[in-house]
C-alpha positions, 0 to 999 in steps of 0.5 A, spaced: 315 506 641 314 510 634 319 515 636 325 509 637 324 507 631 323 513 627 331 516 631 333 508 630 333 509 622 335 516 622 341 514 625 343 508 620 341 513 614 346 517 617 351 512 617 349 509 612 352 515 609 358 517 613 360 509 610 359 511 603 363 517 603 369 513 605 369 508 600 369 514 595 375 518 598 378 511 599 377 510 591 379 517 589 385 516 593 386 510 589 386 513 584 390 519 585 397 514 587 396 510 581 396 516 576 403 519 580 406 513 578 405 513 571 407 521 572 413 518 576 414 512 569 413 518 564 417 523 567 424 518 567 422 516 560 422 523 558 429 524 562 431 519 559 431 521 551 433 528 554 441 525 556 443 521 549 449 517 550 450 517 542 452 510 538 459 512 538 460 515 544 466 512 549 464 510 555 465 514 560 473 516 562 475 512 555 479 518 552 481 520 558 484 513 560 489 513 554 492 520 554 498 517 557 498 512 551 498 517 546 504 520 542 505 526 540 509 525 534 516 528 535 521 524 531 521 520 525 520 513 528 513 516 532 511 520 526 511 513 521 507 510 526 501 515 527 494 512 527 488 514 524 483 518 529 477 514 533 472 518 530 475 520 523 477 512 520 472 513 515 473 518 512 475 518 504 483 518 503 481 523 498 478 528 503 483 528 508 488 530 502 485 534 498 488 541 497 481 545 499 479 548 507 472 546 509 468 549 512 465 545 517 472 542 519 467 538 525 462 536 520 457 531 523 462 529 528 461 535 532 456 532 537 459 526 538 467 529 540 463 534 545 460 528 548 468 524 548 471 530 551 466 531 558 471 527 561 477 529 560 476 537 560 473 535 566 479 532 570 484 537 566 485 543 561 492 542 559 494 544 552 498 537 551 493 533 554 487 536 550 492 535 543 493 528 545 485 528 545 485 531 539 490 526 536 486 520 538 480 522 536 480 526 530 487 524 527 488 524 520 485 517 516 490 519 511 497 518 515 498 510 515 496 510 508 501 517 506 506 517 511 507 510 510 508 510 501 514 515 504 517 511 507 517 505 504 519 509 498 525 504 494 526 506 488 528 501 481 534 505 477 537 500 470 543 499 474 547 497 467 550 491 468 558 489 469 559 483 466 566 480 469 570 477 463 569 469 464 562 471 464 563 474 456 564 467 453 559 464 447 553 461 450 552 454 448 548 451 443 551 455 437 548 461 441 551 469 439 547 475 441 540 475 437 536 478 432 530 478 436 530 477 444 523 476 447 523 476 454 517 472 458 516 475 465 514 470 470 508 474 474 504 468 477 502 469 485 508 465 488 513 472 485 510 475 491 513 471 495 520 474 499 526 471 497 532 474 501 527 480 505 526 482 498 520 481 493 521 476 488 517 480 483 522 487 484 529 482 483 526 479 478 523 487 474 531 490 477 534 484 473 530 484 467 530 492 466 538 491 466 538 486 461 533 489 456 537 496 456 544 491 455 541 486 450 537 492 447 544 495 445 544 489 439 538 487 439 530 488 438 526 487 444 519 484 446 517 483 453 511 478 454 508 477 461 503 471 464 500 470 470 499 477 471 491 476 470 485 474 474 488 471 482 491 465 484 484 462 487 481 457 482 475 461 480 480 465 475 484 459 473 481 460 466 483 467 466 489 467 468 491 461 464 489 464 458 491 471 457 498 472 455 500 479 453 505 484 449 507 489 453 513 492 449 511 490 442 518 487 438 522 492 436 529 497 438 531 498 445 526 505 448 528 505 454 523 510 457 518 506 454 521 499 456 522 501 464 513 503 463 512 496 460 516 493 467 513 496 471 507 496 470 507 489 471 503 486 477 503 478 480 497 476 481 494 469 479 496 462 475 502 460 471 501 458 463 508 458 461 506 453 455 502 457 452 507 464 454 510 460 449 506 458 443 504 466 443 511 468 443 512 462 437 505 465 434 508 472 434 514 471 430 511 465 426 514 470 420 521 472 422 527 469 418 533 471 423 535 469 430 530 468 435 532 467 443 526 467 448 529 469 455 524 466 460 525 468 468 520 464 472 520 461 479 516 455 478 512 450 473 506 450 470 500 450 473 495 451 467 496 444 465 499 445 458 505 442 457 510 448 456 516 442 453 512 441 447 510 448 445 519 450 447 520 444 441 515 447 436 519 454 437 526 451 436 524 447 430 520 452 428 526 455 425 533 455 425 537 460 430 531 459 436 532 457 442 528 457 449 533 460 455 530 458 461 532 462 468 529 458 474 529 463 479 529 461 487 525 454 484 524 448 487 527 440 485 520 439 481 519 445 478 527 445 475 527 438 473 521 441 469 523 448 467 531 443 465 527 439 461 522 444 457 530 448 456 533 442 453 526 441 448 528 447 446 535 448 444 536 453 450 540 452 457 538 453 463 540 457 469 539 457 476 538 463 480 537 462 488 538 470 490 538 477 487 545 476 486 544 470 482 539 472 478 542 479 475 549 474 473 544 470 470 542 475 466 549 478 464 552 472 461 549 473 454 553 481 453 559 481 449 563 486 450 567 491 444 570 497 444 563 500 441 559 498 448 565 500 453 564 507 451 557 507 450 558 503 458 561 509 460 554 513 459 550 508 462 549 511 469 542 512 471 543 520 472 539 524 469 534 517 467 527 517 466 527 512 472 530 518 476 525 522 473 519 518 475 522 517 482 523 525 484 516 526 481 514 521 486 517 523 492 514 530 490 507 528 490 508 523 497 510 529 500 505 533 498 500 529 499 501 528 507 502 536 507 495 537 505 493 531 510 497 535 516 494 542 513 487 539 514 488 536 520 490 542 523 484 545 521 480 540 524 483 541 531 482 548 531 475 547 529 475 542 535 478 548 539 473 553 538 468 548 539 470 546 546 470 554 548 463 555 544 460 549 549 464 551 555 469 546 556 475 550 556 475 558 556 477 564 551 485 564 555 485 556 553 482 556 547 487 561 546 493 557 548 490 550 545 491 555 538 498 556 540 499 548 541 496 545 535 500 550 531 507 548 534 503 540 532 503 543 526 509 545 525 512 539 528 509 535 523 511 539 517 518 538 519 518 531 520 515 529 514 520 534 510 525 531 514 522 523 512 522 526 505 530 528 506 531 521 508 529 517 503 532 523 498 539 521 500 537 514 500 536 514 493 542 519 491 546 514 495 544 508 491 545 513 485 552 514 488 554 507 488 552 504 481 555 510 478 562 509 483 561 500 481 561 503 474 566 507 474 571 502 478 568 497 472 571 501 466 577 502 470 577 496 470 576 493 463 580 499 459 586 496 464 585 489 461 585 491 454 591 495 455 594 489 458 592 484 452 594 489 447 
């Protein structure tokens, strides 16, 4: 009996153990799949960081998608519409222009065009579609700003006036050619408005520029200008309405000077034209001979003075002053306003609905003699300081898009060997790419010369028409004068 339950217990120690070694190996095994789950977690984080997609970066096969929308520029009407690169439009108008190379032409962009261009050398390594890559990504910033001056480019020239001789009769209300004319420039926010497809604020300087050079040849001039402060939103009401300025003192015709003050003349806001008024009153208050105020403005006060008032303090401020209203594209509310403050101050007003109207409007105070028909013959615009300004301009447009085409080209070679180095293309292509971005070069240069030549010829047939208007306009005259002796 002894003996059955000494074996009896040695058998449950036994098993005792074999059971606990079980439940060990069990926990162990536990425990080793829950740490190759965590390695499986940490290694997919790890591989995760490894493969950046980048912020900018465009999805996959983007780049590739537009080749066929990309344009290599091959003639004017492409060339005037380049965009700026993807990757490049923040780039500074001046970076991108200046003369110097750099050294980095990829600086901070090189990572991100790598990542762009995957999927593209991936599916093709032809130099045209690797340029038109280049071009979508890496464009020039500066082009739709400087290709686009070029080619707006539209000189102003003193076209001298040619008055018919219906237009040289006297004025009414006892007005001959005055002393003193000022001239006060509407430059009120609606002169930015169009008015037959061109702008309110050109025709009106255009004209302007012409009177002052024929009416400068007996009197002095002085142009004053409003409207042109602050903006037209209500914060800068105060502004706007307050500030009158001088911008060509009274005094004999400068006709470099006088085209500078025009010029620089910019629309912006409200429109005091009473107080435009008492200034020009204030200024003169001194002067004892004849004073004519030309105002040209396309529409009422809006600055709540009341310009009738301050057009009959000018008249009867003296004798010979009188306010001379030209209302310029307006509508029936703001000619009957524009009529009254004329008639208050013993001056006329005229209507001009079109450019044309406007230049006429201008012309009927010229009184033509012997003296001004010869001095008419020299009045071409040639040889000018407006044609000078105008060359000169020309010149640093050109200019400025060769330095953009330059560094962009720098830019794309950059990009070329930045593709070989990370084994996207290989020497031979890199070699050929090279070859391709310097015909893209050479292309561009040619139409931007091309451009430049345009609006050149353009220019010097707007010179050839004046001067062919003049000299049929002297022919003209000098056959009338012999015809009444």
């Amino acid at each position: 009996m002894k003996s059955f339950i000494t074996l009896l217990s040695i058998c449950m120690l036994i098993l005792g153990g074999c059971s606990k070694g079980e439940n060990t190996s069990a926990g162990q095994n536990d425990t080793n799949e829950e740490d190759r789950q965590e390695e499986t977690v940490q290694e997919e984080e790890d591989t995760n960081e490894e493969e950046p997609e980048g912020e900018n970066r465009a999805s996959d096969g983007e780049v590739l998608k537009k080749l066929d929308e990309i344009v290599i520029p091959s003639n004017l009407e492409e060339f005037v519409a380049v965009q700026s690169g993807t990757m490049t439009g923040d780039i500074e108008y001046e970076e991108e222009t200046k003369v110097f190379a750099s050294l980095s032409p990829l600086e901070g962009l090189e990572e991100e065009f790598l990542l762009n261009m995957e999927s593209v050398t991936e599916e093709t390594t032809n130099t045209d579609d690797l340029l038109k890559a280049f071009i979508y990504l890496l464009g020039n910033s500066a082009y739709p700003v400087a290709i686009g001056e070029l080619a707006d480019f539209d000189p102003s020239f003193n076209e001298p006036l040619l008055p018919e001789p219906e237009l040289n009769d006297e004025a009414t209300n006892g007005q001959g050619t005055p002393a003193k004319a000022l001239i006060l420039l509407d430059a009120s926010s609606s002169m930015l408005l169009d008015v037959n497809g061109k702008q309110k604020m050109k025709v009106a300087k255009d004209a302007v520029l012409s009177f002052g050079k024929t009416i400068g040849a007996n009197s002095d001039v002085s142009l004053y200008v409003y409207g042109h402060a602050g903006s037209q939103e209500d914060k800068d009401m105060q502004v706007s309405c307050s500030r009158i300025d001088e911008v060509y003192p009274a005094q004999a015709y400068n006709e470099k000077a006088f085209f500078e003050a025009v010029q620089g003349v910019e629309a912006k806001g409200w429109t005091p034209l009473a107080e435009a008024i008492k200034t020009a009153r204030e200024d003169s208050a001194d002067y004892e001979g004849d004073i004519t105020l030309y105002i040209v403005s396309d529409g009422m006060e809006t600055c709540e003075g009341n310009p009738v008032e301050e057009a009959q303090a000018f008249a009867d401020e003296k004798d010979g002053r009188h306010v001379n209203i030209i209302g310029f594209n307006v509508d029936k509310e703001s000619e009957n306003q524009l009529k009254d403050v004329a008639a208050a101050g013993n001056g006329e007003y005229i209507s001009a609905d079109s450019a044309d109207d406007l230049q006429n409007s201008m012309k009927y105070k010229w009184l033509p003699s012997d003296l001004d028909l010869m001095n008419k013959s020299l009045e071409s615009p040639r040889g000018t300081f407006a044609v000078s300004f105008a060359n000169l301009d020309l010149g640093k447009m050109k200019m400025t898009i060769n330095h953009a085409i330059t560094k962009e080209a720098e830019r794309f070679r950059g990009a070329a060997k930045s593709l070989k180095n990370a084994e996207q293309i290989t020497e031979e292509e890199e070699s050929a790419l090279l070859a391709r971005i310097e015909e893209y070069k050479e292309t561009m240069e040619s139409l931007k010369d091309e451009l430049h030549a345009k609006k050149e010829k353009e220019m010097n047939d707007e010179l050839d028409r004046i001067d062919a208007e003049l000299e049929d306009w002297l022919e003209r005259m000098r056959k009338l004068k012999e015809e009444n002796g």
